[in-house]
C-alpha positions in Angstrom: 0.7 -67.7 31.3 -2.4 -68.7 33.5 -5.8 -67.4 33.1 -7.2 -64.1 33.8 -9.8 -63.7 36.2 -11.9 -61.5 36.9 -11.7 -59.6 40.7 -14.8 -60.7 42.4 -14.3 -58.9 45.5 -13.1 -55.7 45.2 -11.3 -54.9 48.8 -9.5 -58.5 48.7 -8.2 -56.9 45.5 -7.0 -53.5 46.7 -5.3 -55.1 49.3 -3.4 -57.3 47.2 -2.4 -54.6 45.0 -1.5 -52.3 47.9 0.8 -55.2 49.4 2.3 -55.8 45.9 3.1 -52.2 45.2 4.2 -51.8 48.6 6.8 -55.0 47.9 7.7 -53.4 44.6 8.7 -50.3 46.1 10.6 -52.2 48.7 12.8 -54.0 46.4 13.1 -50.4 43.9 14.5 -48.7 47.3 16.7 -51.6 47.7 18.0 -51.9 44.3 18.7 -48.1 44.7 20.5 -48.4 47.8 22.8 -50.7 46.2 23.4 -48.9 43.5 22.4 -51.8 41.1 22.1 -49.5 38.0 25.5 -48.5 38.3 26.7 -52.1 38.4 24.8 -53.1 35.5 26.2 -49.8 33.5 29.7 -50.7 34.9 29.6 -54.3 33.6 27.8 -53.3 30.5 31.1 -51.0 30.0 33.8 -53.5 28.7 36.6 -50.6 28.3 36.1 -49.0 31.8 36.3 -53.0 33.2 39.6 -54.0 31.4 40.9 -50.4 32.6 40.6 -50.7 36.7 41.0 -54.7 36.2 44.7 -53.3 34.5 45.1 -50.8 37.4 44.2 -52.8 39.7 46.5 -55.6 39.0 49.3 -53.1 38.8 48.7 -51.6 42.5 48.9 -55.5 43.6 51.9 -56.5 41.7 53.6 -53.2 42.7 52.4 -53.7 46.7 53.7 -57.7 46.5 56.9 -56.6 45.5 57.7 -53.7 47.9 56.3 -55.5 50.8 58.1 -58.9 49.5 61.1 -56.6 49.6 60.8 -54.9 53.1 60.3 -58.8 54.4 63.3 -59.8 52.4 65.3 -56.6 54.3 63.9 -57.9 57.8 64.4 -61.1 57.0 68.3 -60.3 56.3 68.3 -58.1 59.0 67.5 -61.1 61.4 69.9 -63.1 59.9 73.0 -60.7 60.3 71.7 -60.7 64.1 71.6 -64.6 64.2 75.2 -65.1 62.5 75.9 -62.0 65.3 75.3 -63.9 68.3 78.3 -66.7 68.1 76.5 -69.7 68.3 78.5 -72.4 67.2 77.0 -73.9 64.1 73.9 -71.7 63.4 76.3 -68.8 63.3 78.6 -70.1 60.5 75.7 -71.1 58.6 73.9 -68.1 58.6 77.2 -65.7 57.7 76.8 -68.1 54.7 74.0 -67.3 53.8 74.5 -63.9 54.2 77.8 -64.0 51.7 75.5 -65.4 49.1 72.9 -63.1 49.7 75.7 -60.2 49.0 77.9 -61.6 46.2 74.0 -61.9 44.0 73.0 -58.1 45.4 
């Protein structure tokens, strides 16, 4: 810690204590805005963390899957069209895959 010293002149050291509180309050409105307490009291909360980390990671796995399973059903969907359309080799390659696809479904 430096020295004190003593405030000589006295309006040079209003101001500067004006402009500090006025920085202070600043950076207090700022905090509040962002709702910084609530963060620290969140992080501060291990329990409440693990819980909507665990919920969390359930709404993802859950989404992944359904929307890995309406591309999957598009996907098929395209294929059935494909294998539809009688072109020569793509066609017999593609009901192929299909009859794998529906002998493991």
């Amino acid at each position: 810690m430096g020295k004190r010293r003593k405030c000589r002149d006295k309006a040079n050291c209003f101001r500067k204590l004006e402009l500090l509180e006025k920085t202070l309050a600043g950076m207090t409105a700022k905090l509040e805005r962002s709702r910084f307490l609530e963060y620290v009291e969140y992080v501060g909360d291990e329990k409440l963390m693990l819980r909507r980390a665990f919920r969390l990671g359930l709404l993802r796995g859950a989404g992944t899957a359904i929307g890995f399973t309406i591309l999957g059903a598009v996907a098929v969907y395209l294929l059935r069209l494909a294998a539809a359309s009688n072109l020569p080799y793509i066609a017999d390659f593609i009901s192929r895959i299909i009859e794998i696809i529906e002998k493991r479904g």
